[in-house]
C-alpha positions as a Markdown table, in Angstrom:
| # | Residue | x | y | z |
|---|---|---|---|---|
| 1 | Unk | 0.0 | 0.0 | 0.0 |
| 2 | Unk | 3.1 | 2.1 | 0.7 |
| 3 | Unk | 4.1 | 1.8 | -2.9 |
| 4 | Unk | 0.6 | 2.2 | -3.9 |
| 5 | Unk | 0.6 | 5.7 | -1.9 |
| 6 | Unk | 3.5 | 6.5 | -3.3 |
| 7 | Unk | 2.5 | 6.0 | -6.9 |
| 8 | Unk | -0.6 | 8.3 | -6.2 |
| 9 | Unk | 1.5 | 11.0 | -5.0 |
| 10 | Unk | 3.6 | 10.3 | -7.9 |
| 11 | Unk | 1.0 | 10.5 | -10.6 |
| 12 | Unk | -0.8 | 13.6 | -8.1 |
| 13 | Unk | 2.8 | 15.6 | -7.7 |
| 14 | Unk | 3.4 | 15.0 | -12.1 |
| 15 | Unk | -0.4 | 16.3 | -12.7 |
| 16 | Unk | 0.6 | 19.5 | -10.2 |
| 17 | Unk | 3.6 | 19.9 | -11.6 |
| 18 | Unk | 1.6 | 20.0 | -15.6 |
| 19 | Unk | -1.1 | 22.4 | -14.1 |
| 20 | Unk | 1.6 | 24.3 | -12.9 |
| 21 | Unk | 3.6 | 24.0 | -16.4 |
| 22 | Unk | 0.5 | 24.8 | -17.9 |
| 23 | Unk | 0.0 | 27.9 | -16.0 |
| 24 | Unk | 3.5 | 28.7 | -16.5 |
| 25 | Unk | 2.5 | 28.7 | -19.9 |
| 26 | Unk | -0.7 | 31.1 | -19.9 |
| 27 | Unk | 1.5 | 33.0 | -17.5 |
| 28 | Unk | 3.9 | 33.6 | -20.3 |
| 29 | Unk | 1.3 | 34.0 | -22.8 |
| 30 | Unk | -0.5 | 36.5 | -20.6 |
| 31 | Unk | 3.0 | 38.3 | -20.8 |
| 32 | Unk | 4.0 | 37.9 | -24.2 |
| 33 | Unk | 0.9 | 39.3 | -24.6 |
| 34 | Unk | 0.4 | 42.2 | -22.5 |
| 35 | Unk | 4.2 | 43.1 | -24.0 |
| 36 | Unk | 2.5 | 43.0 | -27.7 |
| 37 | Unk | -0.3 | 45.2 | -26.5 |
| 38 | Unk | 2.7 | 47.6 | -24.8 |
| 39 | Unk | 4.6 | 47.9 | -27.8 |
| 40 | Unk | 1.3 | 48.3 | -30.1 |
| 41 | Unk | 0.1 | 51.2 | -27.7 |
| 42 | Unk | 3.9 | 52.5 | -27.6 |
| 43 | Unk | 3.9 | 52.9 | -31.7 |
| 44 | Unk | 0.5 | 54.2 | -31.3 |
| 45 | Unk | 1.8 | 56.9 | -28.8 |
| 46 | Unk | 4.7 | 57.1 | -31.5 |
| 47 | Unk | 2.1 | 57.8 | -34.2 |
| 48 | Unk | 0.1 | 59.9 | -32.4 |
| 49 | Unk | 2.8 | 62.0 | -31.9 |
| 50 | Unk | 4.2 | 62.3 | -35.5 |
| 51 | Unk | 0.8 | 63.2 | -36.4 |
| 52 | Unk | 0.8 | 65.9 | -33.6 |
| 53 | Unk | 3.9 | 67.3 | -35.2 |
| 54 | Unk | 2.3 | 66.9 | -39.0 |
| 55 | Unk | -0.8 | 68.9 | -38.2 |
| 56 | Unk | 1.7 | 71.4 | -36.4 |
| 57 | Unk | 3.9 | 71.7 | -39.1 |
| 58 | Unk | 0.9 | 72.0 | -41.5 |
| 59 | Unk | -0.5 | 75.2 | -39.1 |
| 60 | Unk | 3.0 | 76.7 | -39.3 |
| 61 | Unk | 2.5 | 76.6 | -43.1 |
| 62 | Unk | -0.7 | 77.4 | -43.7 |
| 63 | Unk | 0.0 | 80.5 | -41.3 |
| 64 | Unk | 3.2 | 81.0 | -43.3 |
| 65 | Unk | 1.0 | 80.3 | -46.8 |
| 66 | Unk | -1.6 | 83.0 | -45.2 |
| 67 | Unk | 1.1 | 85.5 | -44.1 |
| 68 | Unk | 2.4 | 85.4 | -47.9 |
| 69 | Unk | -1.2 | 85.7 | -49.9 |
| 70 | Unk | -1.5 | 89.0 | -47.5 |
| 71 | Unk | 2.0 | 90.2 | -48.3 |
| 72 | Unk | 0.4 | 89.3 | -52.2 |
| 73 | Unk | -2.5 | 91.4 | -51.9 |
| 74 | Unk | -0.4 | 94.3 | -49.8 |
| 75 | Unk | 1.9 | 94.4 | -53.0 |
| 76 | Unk | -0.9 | 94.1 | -55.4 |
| 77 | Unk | -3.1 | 96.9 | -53.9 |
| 78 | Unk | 0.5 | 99.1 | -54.0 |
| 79 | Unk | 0.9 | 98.1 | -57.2 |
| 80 | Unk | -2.4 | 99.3 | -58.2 |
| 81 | Unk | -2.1 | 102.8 | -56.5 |
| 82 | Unk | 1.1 | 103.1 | -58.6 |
| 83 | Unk | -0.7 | 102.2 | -61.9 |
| 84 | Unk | -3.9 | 104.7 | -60.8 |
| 85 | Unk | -1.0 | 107.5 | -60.3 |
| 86 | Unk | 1.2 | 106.9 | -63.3 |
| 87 | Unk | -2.5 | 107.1 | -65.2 |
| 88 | Unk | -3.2 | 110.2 | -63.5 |
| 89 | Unk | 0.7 | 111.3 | -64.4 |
| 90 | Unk | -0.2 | 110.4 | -67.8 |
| 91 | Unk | -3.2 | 112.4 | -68.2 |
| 92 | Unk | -1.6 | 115.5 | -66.8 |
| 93 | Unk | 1.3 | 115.4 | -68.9 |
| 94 | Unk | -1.5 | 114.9 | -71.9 |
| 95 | Unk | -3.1 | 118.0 | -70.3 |
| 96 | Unk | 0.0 | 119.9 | -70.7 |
| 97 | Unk | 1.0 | 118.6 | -73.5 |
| 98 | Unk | -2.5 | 119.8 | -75.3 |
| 99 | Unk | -1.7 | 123.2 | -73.1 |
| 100 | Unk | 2.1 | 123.6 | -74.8 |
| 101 | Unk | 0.5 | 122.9 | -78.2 |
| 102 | Unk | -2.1 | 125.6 | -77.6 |
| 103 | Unk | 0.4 | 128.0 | -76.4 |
| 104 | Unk | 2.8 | 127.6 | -79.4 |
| 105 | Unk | -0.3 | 127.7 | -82.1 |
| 106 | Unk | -0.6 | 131.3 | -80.2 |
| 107 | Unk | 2.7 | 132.4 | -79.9 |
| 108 | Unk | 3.1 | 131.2 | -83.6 |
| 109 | Unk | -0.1 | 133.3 | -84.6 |
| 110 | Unk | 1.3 | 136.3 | -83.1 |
| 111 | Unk | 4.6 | 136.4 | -84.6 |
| 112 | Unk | 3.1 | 136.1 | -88.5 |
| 113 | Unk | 1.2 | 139.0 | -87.2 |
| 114 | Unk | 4.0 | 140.5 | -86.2 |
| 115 | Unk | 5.6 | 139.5 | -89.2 |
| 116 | Unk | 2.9 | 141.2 | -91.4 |
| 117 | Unk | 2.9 | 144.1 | -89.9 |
| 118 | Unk | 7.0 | 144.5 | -90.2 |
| 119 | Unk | 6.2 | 143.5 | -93.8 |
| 120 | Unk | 3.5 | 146.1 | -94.4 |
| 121 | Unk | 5.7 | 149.0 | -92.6 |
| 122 | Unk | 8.8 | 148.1 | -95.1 |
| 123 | Unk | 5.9 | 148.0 | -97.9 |
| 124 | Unk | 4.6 | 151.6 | -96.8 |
| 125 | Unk | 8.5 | 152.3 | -96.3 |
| 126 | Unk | 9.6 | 151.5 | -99.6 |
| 127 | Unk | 6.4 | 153.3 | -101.1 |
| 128 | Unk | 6.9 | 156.7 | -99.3 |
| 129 | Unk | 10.9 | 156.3 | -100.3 |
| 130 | Unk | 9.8 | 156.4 | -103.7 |
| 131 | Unk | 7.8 | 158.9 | -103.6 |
| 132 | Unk | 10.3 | 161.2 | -102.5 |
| 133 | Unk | 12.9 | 160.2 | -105.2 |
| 134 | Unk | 12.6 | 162.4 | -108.0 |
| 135 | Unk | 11.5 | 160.9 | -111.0 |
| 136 | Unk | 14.3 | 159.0 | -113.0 |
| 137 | Unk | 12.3 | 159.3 | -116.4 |
Protein backbone atom coordinates (compact mmCIF):
# COMPACT_ATOMS: atom_id res chain seq x y z
CA UNK A 1 0.00 0.00 0.00
CA UNK A 2 3.14 2.09 0.68
CA UNK A 3 4.07 1.80 -2.85
CA UNK A 4 0.65 2.23 -3.89
CA UNK A 5 0.59 5.72 -1.87
CA UNK A 6 3.50 6.47 -3.33
CA UNK A 7 2.48 6.01 -6.88
CA UNK A 8 -0.59 8.34 -6.22
CA UNK A 9 1.45 10.98 -4.96
CA UNK A 10 3.62 10.35 -7.93
CA UNK A 11 1.02 10.47 -10.58
CA UNK A 12 -0.84 13.60 -8.12
CA UNK A 13 2.82 15.64 -7.69
CA UNK A 14 3.38 15.02 -12.14
CA UNK A 15 -0.35 16.34 -12.69
CA UNK A 16 0.55 19.52 -10.19
CA UNK A 17 3.60 19.88 -11.57
CA UNK A 18 1.58 19.98 -15.60
CA UNK A 19 -1.06 22.41 -14.09
CA UNK A 20 1.62 24.31 -12.95
CA UNK A 21 3.58 23.98 -16.43
CA UNK A 22 0.52 24.78 -17.88
CA UNK A 23 -0.04 27.93 -15.96
CA UNK A 24 3.52 28.68 -16.46
CA UNK A 25 2.49 28.67 -19.86
CA UNK A 26 -0.65 31.12 -19.87
CA UNK A 27 1.47 33.00 -17.51
CA UNK A 28 3.94 33.64 -20.35
CA UNK A 29 1.27 33.95 -22.78
CA UNK A 30 -0.52 36.46 -20.62
CA UNK A 31 2.99 38.26 -20.79
CA UNK A 32 3.98 37.92 -24.19
CA UNK A 33 0.90 39.31 -24.61
CA UNK A 34 0.43 42.15 -22.48
CA UNK A 35 4.22 43.13 -23.98
CA UNK A 36 2.53 43.00 -27.65
CA UNK A 37 -0.29 45.22 -26.49
CA UNK A 38 2.69 47.59 -24.77
CA UNK A 39 4.59 47.88 -27.84
CA UNK A 40 1.30 48.29 -30.08
CA UNK A 41 0.14 51.19 -27.71
CA UNK A 42 3.91 52.49 -27.60
CA UNK A 43 3.89 52.92 -31.72
CA UNK A 44 0.48 54.18 -31.32
CA UNK A 45 1.75 56.89 -28.85
CA UNK A 46 4.66 57.13 -31.45
CA UNK A 47 2.06 57.79 -34.23
CA UNK A 48 0.11 59.87 -32.42
CA UNK A 49 2.75 61.98 -31.93
CA UNK A 50 4.16 62.29 -35.52
CA UNK A 51 0.80 63.17 -36.43
CA UNK A 52 0.84 65.88 -33.61
CA UNK A 53 3.95 67.28 -35.20
CA UNK A 54 2.30 66.91 -39.01
CA UNK A 55 -0.76 68.89 -38.16
CA UNK A 56 1.69 71.44 -36.36
CA UNK A 57 3.91 71.72 -39.12
CA UNK A 58 0.89 72.05 -41.46
CA UNK A 59 -0.46 75.19 -39.05
CA UNK A 60 2.95 76.68 -39.31
CA UNK A 61 2.54 76.56 -43.15
CA UNK A 62 -0.68 77.40 -43.75
CA UNK A 63 -0.04 80.47 -41.27
CA UNK A 64 3.24 81.03 -43.27
CA UNK A 65 1.04 80.33 -46.82
CA UNK A 66 -1.65 83.05 -45.23
CA UNK A 67 1.10 85.54 -44.10
CA UNK A 68 2.39 85.38 -47.91
CA UNK A 69 -1.22 85.71 -49.88
CA UNK A 70 -1.46 89.03 -47.48
CA UNK A 71 2.03 90.16 -48.34
CA UNK A 72 0.38 89.32 -52.19
CA UNK A 73 -2.48 91.36 -51.95
CA UNK A 74 -0.44 94.28 -49.78
CA UNK A 75 1.90 94.43 -53.01
CA UNK A 76 -0.88 94.15 -55.36
CA UNK A 77 -3.09 96.88 -53.93
CA UNK A 78 0.53 99.10 -53.99
CA UNK A 79 0.89 98.09 -57.25
CA UNK A 80 -2.40 99.32 -58.22
CA UNK A 81 -2.14 102.79 -56.47
CA UNK A 82 1.08 103.11 -58.58
CA UNK A 83 -0.70 102.21 -61.90
CA UNK A 84 -3.86 104.66 -60.75
CA UNK A 85 -1.00 107.46 -60.29
CA UNK A 86 1.17 106.88 -63.26
CA UNK A 87 -2.49 107.14 -65.20
CA UNK A 88 -3.20 110.17 -63.49
CA UNK A 89 0.74 111.29 -64.39
CA UNK A 90 -0.22 110.42 -67.79
CA UNK A 91 -3.18 112.38 -68.18
CA UNK A 92 -1.61 115.47 -66.79
CA UNK A 93 1.32 115.39 -68.89
CA UNK A 94 -1.54 114.91 -71.87
CA UNK A 95 -3.14 117.95 -70.33
CA UNK A 96 0.05 119.92 -70.74
CA UNK A 97 1.02 118.64 -73.48
CA UNK A 98 -2.46 119.81 -75.32
CA UNK A 99 -1.69 123.15 -73.11
CA UNK A 100 2.07 123.58 -74.78
CA UNK A 101 0.46 122.87 -78.16
CA UNK A 102 -2.11 125.62 -77.56
CA UNK A 103 0.37 128.01 -76.40
CA UNK A 104 2.84 127.57 -79.37
CA UNK A 105 -0.27 127.69 -82.11
CA UNK A 106 -0.63 131.31 -80.19
CA UNK A 107 2.70 132.40 -79.91
CA UNK A 108 3.15 131.22 -83.65
CA UNK A 109 -0.07 133.30 -84.61
CA UNK A 110 1.32 136.29 -83.10
CA UNK A 111 4.59 136.42 -84.57
CA UNK A 112 3.06 136.05 -88.50
CA UNK A 113 1.24 139.04 -87.22
CA UNK A 114 3.99 140.48 -86.21
CA UNK A 115 5.57 139.50 -89.19
CA UNK A 116 2.91 141.23 -91.44
CA UNK A 117 2.90 144.12 -89.86
CA UNK A 118 7.01 144.52 -90.20
CA UNK A 119 6.16 143.45 -93.77
CA UNK A 120 3.46 146.06 -94.38
CA UNK A 121 5.74 148.98 -92.63
CA UNK A 122 8.76 148.06 -95.11
CA UNK A 123 5.93 147.96 -97.85
CA UNK A 124 4.65 151.58 -96.77
CA UNK A 125 8.51 152.34 -96.34
CA UNK A 126 9.59 151.51 -99.63
CA UNK A 127 6.42 153.31 -101.14
CA UNK A 128 6.89 156.71 -99.32
CA UNK A 129 10.93 156.33 -100.26
CA UNK A 130 9.79 156.36 -103.70
CA UNK A 131 7.83 158.86 -103.63
CA UNK A 132 10.26 161.16 -102.50
CA UNK A 133 12.91 160.19 -105.25
CA UNK A 134 12.60 162.38 -107.99
CA UNK A 135 11.50 160.87 -110.96
CA UNK A 136 14.28 159.04 -113.05
CA UNK A 137 12.34 159.34 -116.37
Amino acid sequence: MDSQLTEERRVANEASRGEAEGSRQIAEATRQHQEQDREALDHVREERESARQAAEAARAAAEQARSAAEDARDAAEAARQATEQARTAAEEARHATVESVRATADALAANLEQMKFVEDLRRLYRDLADKRKPNSN
